[in-house]
C-alpha positions as YAML, in Angstrom:
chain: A
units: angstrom
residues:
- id: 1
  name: UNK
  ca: [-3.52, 5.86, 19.36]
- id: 2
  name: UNK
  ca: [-3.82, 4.57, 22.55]
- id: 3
  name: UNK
  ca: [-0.68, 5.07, 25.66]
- id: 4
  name: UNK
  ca: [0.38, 1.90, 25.43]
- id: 5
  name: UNK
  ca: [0.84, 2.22, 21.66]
- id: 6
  name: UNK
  ca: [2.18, 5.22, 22.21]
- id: 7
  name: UNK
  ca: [4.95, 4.60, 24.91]
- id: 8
  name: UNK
  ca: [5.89, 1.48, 21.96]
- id: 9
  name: UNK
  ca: [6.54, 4.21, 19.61]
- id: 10
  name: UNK
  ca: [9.20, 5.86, 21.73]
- id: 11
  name: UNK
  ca: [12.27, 4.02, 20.76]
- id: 12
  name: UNK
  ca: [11.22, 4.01, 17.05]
- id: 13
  name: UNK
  ca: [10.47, 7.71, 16.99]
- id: 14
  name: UNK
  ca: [14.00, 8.95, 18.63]
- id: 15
  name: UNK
  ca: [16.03, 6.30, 16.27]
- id: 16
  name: UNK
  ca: [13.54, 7.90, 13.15]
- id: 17
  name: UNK
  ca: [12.02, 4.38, 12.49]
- id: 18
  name: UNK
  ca: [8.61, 5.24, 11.38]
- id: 19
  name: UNK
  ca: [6.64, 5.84, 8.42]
- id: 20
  name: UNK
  ca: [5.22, 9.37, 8.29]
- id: 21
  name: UNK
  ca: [1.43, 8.23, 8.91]
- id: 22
  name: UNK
  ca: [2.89, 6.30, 12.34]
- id: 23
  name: UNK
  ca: [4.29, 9.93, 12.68]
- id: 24
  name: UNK
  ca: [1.54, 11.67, 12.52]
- id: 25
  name: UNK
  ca: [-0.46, 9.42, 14.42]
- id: 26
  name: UNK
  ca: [2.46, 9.76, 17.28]
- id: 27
  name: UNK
  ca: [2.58, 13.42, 17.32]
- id: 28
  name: UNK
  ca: [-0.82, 13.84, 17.51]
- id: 29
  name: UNK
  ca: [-0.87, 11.36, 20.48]
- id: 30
  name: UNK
  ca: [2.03, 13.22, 21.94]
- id: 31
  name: UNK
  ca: [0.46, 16.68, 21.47]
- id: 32
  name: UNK
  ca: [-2.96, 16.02, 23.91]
- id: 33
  name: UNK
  ca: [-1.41, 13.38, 26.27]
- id: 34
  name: UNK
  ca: [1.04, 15.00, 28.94]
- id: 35
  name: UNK
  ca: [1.85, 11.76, 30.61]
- id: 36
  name: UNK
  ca: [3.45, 10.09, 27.23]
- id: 37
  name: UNK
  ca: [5.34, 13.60, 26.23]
- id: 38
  name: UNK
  ca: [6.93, 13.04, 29.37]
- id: 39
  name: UNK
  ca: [7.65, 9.43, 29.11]
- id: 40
  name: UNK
  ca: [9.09, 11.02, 25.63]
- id: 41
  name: UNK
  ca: [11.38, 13.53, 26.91]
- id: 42
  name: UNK
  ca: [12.48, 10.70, 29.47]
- id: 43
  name: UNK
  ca: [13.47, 8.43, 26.57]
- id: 44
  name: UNK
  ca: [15.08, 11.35, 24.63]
- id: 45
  name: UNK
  ca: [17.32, 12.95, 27.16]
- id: 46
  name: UNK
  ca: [18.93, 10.05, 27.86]
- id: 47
  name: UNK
  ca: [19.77, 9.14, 24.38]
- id: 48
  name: UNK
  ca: [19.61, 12.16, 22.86]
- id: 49
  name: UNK
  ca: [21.87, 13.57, 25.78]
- id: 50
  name: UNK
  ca: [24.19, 9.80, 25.00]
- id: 51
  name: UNK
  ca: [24.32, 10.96, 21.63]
- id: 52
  name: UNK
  ca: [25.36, 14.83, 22.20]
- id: 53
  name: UNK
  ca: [28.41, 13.15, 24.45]
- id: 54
  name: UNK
  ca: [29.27, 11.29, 21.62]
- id: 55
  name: UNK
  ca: [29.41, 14.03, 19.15]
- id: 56
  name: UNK
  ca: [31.37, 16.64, 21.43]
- id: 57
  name: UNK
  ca: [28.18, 19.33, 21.25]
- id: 58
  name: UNK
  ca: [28.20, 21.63, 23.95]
- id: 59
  name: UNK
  ca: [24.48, 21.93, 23.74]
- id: 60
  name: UNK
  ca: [22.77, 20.25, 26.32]
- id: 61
  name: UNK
  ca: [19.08, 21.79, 26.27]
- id: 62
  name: UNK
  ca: [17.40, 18.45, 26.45]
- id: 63
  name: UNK
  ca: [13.89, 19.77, 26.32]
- id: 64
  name: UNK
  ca: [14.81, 22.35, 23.37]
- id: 65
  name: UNK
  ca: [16.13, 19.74, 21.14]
- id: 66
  name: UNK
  ca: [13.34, 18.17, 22.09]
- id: 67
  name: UNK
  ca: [10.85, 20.62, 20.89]
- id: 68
  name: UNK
  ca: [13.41, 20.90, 17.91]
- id: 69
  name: UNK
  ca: [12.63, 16.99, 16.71]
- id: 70
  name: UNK
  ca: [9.20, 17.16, 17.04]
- id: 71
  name: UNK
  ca: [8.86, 20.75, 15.28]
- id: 72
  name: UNK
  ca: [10.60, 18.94, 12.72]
- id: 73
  name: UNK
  ca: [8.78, 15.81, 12.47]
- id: 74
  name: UNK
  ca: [6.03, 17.91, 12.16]
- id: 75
  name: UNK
  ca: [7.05, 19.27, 9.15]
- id: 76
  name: UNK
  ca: [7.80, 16.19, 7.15]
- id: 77
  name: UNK
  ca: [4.53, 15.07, 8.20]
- id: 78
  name: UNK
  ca: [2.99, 18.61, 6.81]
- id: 79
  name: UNK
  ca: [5.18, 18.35, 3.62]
- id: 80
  name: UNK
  ca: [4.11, 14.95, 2.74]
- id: 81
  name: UNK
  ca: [0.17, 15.45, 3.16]
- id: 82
  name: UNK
  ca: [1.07, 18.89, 0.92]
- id: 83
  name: UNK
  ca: [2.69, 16.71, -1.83]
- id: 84
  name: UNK
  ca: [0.16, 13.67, -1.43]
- id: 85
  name: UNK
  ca: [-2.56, 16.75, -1.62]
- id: 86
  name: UNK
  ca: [-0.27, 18.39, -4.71]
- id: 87
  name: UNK
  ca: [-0.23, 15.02, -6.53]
- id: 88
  name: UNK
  ca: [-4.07, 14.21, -6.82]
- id: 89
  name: UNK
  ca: [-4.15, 17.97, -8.14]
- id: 90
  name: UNK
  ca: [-1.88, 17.41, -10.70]
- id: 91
  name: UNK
  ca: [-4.20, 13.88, -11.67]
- id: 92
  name: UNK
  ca: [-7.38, 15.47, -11.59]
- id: 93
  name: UNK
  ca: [-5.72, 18.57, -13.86]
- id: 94
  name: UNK
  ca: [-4.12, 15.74, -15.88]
- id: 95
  name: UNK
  ca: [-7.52, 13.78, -16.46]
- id: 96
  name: UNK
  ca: [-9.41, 17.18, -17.19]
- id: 97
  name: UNK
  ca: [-7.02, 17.99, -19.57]
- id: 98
  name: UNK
  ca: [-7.01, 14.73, -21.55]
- id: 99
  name: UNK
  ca: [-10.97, 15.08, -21.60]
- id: 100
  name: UNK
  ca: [-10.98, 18.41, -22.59]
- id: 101
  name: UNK
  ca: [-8.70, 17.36, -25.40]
- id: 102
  name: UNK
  ca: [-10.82, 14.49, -26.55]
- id: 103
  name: UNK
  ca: [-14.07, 16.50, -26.64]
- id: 104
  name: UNK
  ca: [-12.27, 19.07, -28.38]
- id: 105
  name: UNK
  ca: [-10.93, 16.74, -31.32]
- id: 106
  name: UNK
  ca: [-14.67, 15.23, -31.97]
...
């Protein structure tokens, strides 16, 4: 993912607009490129910090809740590849099985 591409994923990242592979293509961006993590904590403090007015939180750490989302996003992005990597287990076991139970019967 290139800046550009990057800095266009901003907006859709805070309002959780993305699929998880845009996601994981994001974070990764995010993770090596200091310039757009800072356009990124630009975008998020103010509406993030909009947001935490709205709701009456007395929790104002900016750059924690920060670190926070994209801990968390991180996650979802780790929990889907384990399922994805879970299901073609489970089709591979089921497939086995259903060959192993067709050679058996002959």
């Amino acid at each position: 993912m290139t800046c550009k591409e990057a800095v266009q994923y901003i907006m859709p990242y805070i309002n959780d607009e993305m699929n998880v592979h845009e996601v994981e293509a994001f974070l990764t961006h995010i993770r090596g490129c200091q310039e757009c993590y800072e356009e990124l904590e630009v975008y998020y403090t103010i509406y993030a910090g909009l947001a935490q007015l709205d709701s009456d939180s007395d929790n104002f750490d900016m750059h924690n809740l920060l670190e926070a989302a994209l801990r968390d996003s991180r996650g979802r992005v780790r929990a889907h590849r384990n399922f994805n990597v879970f299901y073609v287990l489970s089709q591979v076991a089921a497939v086995l099985s259903l060959i192993l139970l067709i050679f058996t019967r002959w």
